[in-house]
C-alpha positions as CSV (number, residue, x, y, z in Angstrom):
1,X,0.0,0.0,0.0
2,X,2.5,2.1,1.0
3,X,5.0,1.7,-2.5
4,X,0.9,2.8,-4.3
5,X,0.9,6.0,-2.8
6,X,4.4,6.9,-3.4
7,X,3.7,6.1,-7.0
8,X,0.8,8.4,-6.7
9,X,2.6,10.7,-5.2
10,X,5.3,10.9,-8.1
11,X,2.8,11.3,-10.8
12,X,0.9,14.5,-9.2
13,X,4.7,16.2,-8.5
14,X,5.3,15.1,-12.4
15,X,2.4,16.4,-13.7
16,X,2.5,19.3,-11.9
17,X,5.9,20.7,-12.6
18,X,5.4,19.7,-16.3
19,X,2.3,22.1,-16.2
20,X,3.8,24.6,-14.5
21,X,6.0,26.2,-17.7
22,X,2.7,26.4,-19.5
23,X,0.6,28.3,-16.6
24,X,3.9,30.8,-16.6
25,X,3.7,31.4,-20.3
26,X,-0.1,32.2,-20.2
27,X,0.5,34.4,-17.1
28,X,3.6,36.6,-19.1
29,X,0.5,37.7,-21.1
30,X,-1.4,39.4,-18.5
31,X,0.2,42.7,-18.7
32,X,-2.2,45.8,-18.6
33,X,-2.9,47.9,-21.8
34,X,-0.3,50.5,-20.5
35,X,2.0,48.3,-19.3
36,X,2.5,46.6,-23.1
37,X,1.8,50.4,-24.8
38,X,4.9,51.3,-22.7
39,X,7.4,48.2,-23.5
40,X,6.0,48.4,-27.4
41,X,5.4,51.8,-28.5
42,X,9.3,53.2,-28.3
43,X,9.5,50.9,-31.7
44,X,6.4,52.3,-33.5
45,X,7.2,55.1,-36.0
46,X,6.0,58.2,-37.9
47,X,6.2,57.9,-41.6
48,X,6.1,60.8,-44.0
49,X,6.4,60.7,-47.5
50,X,6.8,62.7,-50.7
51,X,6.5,62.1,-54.4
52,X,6.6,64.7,-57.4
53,X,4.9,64.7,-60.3
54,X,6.8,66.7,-63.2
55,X,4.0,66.7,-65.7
56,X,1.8,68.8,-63.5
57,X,2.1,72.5,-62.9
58,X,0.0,73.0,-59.8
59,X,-0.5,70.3,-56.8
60,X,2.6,68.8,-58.0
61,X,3.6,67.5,-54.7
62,X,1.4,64.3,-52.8
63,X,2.6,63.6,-49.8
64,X,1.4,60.5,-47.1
65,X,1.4,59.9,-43.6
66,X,1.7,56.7,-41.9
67,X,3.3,54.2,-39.4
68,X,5.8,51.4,-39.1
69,X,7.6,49.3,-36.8
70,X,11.2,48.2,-36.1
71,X,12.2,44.7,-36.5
72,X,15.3,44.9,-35.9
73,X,18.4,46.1,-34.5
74,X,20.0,47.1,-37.8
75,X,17.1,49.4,-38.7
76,X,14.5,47.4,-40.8
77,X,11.4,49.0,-40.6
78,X,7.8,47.3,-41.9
79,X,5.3,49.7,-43.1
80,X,2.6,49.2,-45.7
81,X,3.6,49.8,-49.4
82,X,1.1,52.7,-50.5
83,X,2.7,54.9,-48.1
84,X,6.6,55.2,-49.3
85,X,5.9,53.5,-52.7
86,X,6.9,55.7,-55.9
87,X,8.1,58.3,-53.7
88,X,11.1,60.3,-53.7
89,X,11.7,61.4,-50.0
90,X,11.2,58.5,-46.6
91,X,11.5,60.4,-43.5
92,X,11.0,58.6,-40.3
93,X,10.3,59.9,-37.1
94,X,11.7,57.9,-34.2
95,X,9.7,57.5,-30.8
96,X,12.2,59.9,-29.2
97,X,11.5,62.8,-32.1
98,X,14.9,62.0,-34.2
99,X,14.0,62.6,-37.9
100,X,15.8,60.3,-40.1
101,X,15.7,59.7,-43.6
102,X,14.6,56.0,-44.7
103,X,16.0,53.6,-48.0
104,X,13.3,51.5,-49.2
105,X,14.6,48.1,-49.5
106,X,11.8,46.0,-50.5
107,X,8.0,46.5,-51.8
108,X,5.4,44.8,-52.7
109,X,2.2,46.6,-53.1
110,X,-0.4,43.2,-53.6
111,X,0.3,42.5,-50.2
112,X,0.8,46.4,-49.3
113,X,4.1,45.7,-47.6
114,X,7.1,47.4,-47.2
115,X,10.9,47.7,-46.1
116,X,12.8,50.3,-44.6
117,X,16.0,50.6,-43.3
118,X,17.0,53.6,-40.9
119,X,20.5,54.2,-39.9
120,X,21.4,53.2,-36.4
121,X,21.3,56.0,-33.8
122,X,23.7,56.5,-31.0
123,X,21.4,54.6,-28.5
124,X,20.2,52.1,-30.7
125,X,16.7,51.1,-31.4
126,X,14.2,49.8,-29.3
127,X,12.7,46.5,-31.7
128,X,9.3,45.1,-32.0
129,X,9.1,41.6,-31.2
130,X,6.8,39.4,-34.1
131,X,4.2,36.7,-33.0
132,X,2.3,33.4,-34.7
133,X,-0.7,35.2,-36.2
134,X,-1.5,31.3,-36.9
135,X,-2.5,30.8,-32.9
136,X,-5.1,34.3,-32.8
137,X,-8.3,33.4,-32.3
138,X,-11.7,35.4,-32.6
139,X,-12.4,37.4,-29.9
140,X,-9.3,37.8,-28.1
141,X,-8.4,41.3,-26.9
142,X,-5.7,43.1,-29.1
143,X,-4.1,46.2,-29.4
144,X,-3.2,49.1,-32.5
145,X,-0.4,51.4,-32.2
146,X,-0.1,54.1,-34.7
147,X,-0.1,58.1,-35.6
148,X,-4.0,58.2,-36.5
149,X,-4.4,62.3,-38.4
150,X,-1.2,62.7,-37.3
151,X,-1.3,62.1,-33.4
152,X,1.7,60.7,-32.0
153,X,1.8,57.0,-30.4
154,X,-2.2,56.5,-30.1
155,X,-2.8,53.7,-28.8
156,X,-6.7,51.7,-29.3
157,X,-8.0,48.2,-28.0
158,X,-10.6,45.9,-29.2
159,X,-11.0,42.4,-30.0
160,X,-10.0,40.0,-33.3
161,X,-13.4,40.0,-34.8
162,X,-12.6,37.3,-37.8
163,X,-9.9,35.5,-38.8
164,X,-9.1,34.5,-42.6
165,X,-11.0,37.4,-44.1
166,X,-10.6,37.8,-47.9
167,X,-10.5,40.9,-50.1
168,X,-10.1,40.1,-53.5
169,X,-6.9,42.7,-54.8
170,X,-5.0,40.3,-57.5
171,X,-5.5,38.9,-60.9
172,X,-7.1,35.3,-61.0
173,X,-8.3,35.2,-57.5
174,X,-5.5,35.3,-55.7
175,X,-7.0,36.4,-52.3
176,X,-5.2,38.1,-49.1
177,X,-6.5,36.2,-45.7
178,X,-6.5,39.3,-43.5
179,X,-7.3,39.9,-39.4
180,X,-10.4,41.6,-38.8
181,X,-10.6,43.6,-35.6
182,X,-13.0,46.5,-34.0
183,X,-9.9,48.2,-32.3
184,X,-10.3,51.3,-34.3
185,X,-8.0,52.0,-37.3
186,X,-8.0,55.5,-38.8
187,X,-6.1,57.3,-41.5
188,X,-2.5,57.1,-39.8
189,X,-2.5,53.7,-38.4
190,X,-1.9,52.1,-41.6
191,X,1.4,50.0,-41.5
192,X,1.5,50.2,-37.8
193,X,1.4,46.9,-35.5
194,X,-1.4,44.9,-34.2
195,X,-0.3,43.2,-30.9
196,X,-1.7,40.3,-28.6
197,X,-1.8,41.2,-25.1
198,X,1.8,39.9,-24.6
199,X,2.6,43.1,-26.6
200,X,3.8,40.5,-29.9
201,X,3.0,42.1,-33.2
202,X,0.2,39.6,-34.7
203,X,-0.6,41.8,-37.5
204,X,0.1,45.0,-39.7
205,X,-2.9,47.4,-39.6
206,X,-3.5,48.1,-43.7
207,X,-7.5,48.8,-44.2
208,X,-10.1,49.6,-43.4
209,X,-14.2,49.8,-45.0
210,X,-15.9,52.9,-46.5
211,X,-19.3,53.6,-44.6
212,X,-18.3,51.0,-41.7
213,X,-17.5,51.7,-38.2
214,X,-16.0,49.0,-36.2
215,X,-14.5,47.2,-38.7
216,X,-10.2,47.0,-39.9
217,X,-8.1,44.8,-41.3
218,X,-4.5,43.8,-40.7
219,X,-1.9,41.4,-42.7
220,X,-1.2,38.2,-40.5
221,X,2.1,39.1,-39.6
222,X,2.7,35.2,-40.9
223,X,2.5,36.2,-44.4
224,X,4.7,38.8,-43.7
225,X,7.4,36.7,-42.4
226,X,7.1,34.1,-45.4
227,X,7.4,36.6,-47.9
228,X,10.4,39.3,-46.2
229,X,13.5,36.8,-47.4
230,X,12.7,37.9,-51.2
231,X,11.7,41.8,-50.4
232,X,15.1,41.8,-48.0
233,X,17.3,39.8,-51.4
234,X,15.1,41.0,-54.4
235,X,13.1,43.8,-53.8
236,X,10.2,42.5,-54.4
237,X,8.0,39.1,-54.1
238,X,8.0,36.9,-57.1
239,X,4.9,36.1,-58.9
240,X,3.8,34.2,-61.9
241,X,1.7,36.2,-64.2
242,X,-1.1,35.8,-66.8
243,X,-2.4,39.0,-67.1
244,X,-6.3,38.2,-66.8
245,X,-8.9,40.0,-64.6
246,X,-12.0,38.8,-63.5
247,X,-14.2,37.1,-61.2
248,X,-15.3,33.3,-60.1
249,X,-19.2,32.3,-61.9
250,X,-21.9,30.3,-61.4
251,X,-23.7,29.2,-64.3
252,X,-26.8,29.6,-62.8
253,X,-26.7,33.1,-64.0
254,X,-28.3,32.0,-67.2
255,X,-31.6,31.8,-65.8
256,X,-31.3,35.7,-65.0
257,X,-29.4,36.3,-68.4
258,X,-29.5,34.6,-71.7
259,X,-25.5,34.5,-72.3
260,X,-24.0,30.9,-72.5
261,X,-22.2,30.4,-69.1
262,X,-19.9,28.0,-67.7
263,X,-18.7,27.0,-63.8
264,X,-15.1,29.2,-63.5
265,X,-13.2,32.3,-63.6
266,X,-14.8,34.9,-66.1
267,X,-12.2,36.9,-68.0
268,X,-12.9,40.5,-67.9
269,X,-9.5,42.1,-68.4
270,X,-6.5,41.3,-70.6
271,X,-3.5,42.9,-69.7
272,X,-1.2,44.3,-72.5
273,X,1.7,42.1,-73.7
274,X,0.3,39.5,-71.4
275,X,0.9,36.1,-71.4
276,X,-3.3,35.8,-72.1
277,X,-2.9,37.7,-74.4
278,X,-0.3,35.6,-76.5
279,X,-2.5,32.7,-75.7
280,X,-5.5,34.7,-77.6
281,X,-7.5,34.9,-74.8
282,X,-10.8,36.9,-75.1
283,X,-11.9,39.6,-72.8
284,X,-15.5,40.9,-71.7
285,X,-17.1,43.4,-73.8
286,X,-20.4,43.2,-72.0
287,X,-21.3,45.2,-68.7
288,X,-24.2,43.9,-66.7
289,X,-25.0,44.3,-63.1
290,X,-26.3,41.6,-61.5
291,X,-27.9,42.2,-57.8
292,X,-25.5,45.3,-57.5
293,X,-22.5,42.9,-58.7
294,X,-21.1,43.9,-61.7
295,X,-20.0,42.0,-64.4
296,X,-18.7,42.5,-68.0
297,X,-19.5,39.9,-70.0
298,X,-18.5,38.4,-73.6
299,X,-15.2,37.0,-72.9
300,X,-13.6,33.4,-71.9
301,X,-14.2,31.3,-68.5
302,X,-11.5,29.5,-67.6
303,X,-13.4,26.6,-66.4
304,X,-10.1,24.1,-65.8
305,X,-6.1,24.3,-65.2
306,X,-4.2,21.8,-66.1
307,X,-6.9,19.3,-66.0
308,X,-8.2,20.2,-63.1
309,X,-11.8,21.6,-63.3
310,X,-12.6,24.9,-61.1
311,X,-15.7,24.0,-59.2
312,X,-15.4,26.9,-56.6
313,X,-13.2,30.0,-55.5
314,X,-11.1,27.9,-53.1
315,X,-10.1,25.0,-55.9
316,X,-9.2,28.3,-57.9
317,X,-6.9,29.7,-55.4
318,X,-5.0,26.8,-54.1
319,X,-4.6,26.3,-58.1
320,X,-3.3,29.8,-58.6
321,X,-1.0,29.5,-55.1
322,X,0.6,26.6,-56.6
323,X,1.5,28.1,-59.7
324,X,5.2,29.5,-60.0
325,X,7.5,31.5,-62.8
326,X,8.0,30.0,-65.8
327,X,5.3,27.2,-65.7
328,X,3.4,26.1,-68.5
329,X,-0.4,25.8,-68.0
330,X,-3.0,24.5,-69.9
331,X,-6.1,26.2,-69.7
332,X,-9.8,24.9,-70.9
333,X,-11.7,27.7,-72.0
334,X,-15.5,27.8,-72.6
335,X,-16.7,30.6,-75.2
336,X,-19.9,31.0,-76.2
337,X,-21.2,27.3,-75.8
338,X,-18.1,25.7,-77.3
339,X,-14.6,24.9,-75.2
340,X,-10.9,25.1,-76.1
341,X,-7.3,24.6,-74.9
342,X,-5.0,27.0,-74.6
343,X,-1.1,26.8,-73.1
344,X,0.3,29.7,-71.8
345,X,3.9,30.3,-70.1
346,X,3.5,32.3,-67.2
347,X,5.9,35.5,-66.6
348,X,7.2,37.0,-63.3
349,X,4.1,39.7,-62.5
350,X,5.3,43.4,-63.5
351,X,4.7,46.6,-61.4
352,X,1.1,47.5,-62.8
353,X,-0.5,51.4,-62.7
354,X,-2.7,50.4,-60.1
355,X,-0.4,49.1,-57.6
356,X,0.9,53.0,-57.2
C-alpha cells in the first residue's frame, strides 16, 4: 500500500511541474494595456512621405502619412507599401522625435508591404518583437499602435473580430486572408502593429471599409514573415503572371441572363503584352450588373487548369498558389457554348498602374 501511494505521489509532483511552464507562459500575457503600450510603443514610428509629379504645374507635390515598426536592431522597418511606394523622400520619425531619412529596400504593393531601413542611432533602437498570427483566435483582446491624423503613439483596444478574411486585390483570384478587428484604425495607423496582449505584433494594420464603423483589417504578420527573405534579397515578391482580370461564376446566372455560361473564372481584363494575351485569350465586352454585382461579360471562362476543373473560388486559389515563374499551364476555356485549350507560359508579374 505504502509503494501505491508513493507512486501516486510521483505522478501528481510530475504532472504538476510539467504544467507549471505552461501556466507561466499564459500568465507573461497578462500585462495591462499601458503596461504593453509602454514596453512596445518606443519601436512604432512616424512615416512621411513625398513624391513629385513633373507633368503637373500646380498640386505637383502628394505627400502620405503613416506608421511602421522596427524589427530589428540594424534598422528594418515594416510599413505598408502605399505609403513610401513611388516616392522620392522617406522620413522617419523615431519615438524619441529624431527625424531620419529612410531607404526602401523592398516593396510589394499586392500584399501592401514594405521595407525600410534607418540608420542606427547613438542609442540604438528599441525593436518590436513578431508573433504566430496562426494561434489568434476570434475574440481575443488586441491592441493598435499608430499616428492616426497625425497624433503621435495612439494607442486603441478591441477584439479579433474574424480570422481569414478575404478581399479580392490580384489577378485570377488570388485572395489576401486578413485579421479583422474593432480596435479602431483610422487614417494614420496604416502600416502600424497589431499586438496580442503579450505586446507580440500579430498583424500589420492596412485597411479599413468605407461607410463601416467598427470594422479594420490587418496582414497576418505570418504572411509577412514568409514573404520578407525575397523583399530583403530581391526587392520584391515573385509572382507568376497571366495578365487576366475577372471574377469566379456560377452558371446559374443564365436563368437571369441569356448568355451561355460556364462553372469558373470569367475573364474580364486582358492585360497588355500578357501572357493571355499571346494565348488569344478573349476579354469581356459586356457590362451587366447583376444584384448590384457587376460583371462585364462576352469573354472566356476559364473553367479548368491543367486538367483540373474549377468547381469553386477555393479550388481556384489553391490552383493559382501553386502556380510558379515560368510554368506552362494548360487552360480549358468555354466561349460562347463551345470549349478550347489554350497553353500559356506564365511571366514574373510586372509593377502595374494600379499598384501605385
Amino acid at each position: 500500500m505504502r509503494r501505491y501511494l508513493v507512486v501516486i505521489l510521483l505522478i501528481i509532483i510530475l504532472v504538476s511541474s510539467a504544467t507549471k511552464p505552461a501556466a507561466s507562459a499564459k500568465s507573461s500575457c497578462t500585462d495591462t494595456v499601458a503596461e504593453v503600450f509602454r514596453r512596445v510603443s518606443p519601436a512604432v514610428v512616424f512615416i512621411s512621405a513625398v513624391s513629385l509629379d513633373p507633368f503637373k504645374v500646380r498640386d505637383r507635390l502628394t505627400i502620405s502619412a503613416g506608421s511602421g515598426f522596427i524589427i530589428s536592431n540594424n534598422g528594418l522597418v515594416l510599413t505598408n507599401s502605399h505609403l513610401v511606394f513611388g516616392h522620392q523622400t522617406i522620413d522617419v520619425t523615431l519615438d524619441r522625435g529624431q527625424v531620419t531619412e529612410a531607404e526602401l529596400v523592398g516593396a510589394d504593393p499586392i500584399l501592401d508591404l514594405a521595407v525600410l531601413r534607418i540608420p542606427l542611432p547613438p542609442k540604438g533602437f528599441a525593436v518590436a518583437t513578431l508573433g504566430d498570427s496562426d494561434k489568434v483566435e476570434t475574440g481575443e483582446e488586441v491592441l493598435a499602435i499608430g499616428n492616426p491624423f497625425g497624433l503621435e503613439q495612439t494607442v486603441t483596444v478591441g477584439v479579433i473580430s474574424g480570422i481569414n478574411r478575404t478581399l479580392a486585390v490580384a489577378p485570377l483570384g488570388q485572395k489576401l486572408p486578413l485579421i479583422q478587428t474593432d480596435a479602431a484604425i483610422n487614417p494614420g495607423n496604416s502600416g502600424g502593429p497589431l499586438l496580442n496582449r503579450c505586446g507580440e505584433v500579430i498583424g500589420m494594420n492596412a485597411a479599413t471599409l468605407d461607410r463601416a464603423q467598427g470594422i479594420g483589417f490587418s496582414l497576418p504578420i505570418n504572411v509577412v514573415k514568409r514573404v520578407l527573405p525575397q523583399l530583403l534579397e530581391k526587392g520584391r515578391v515573385i509572382r507568376p503572371w497571366l495578365g487576366v482580370g475577372g471574377k469566379f461564376i456560377r452558371k446559374q446566372l443564365v436563368e437571369i441572363i441569356n448568355i451561355p455560361l460556364a462553372d469558373g473564372f470569367l475573364v474580364e481584363t486582358i492585360e497588355p503584352e500578357s501572357p493571355a494575351e499571346q494565348a488569344g485569350l478573349n476579354e469581356g465586352e459586356l457590362p451587366v450588373t447583376i444584384g448590384g454585382m457587376e460583371y462585364f461579360f462576352g469573354g472566356d471562362i476559364i473553367i479548368a487548369i491543367n486538367g483540373q476543373p474549377l468547381d469553386n473560388p477555393e479550388d481556384l486559389a489553391r490552383l493559382v498558389g501553386s502556380l510558379r515563374v515560368r510554368d506552362k499551364v494548360r487552360l480549358t476555356l468555354y466561349f460562347r457554348g463551345e470549349t478550347r485549350e489554350v497553353e500559356a507560359q506564365l511571366t514574373e508579374r510586372p509593377v502595374l498602374p494600379g499598384d501605385f
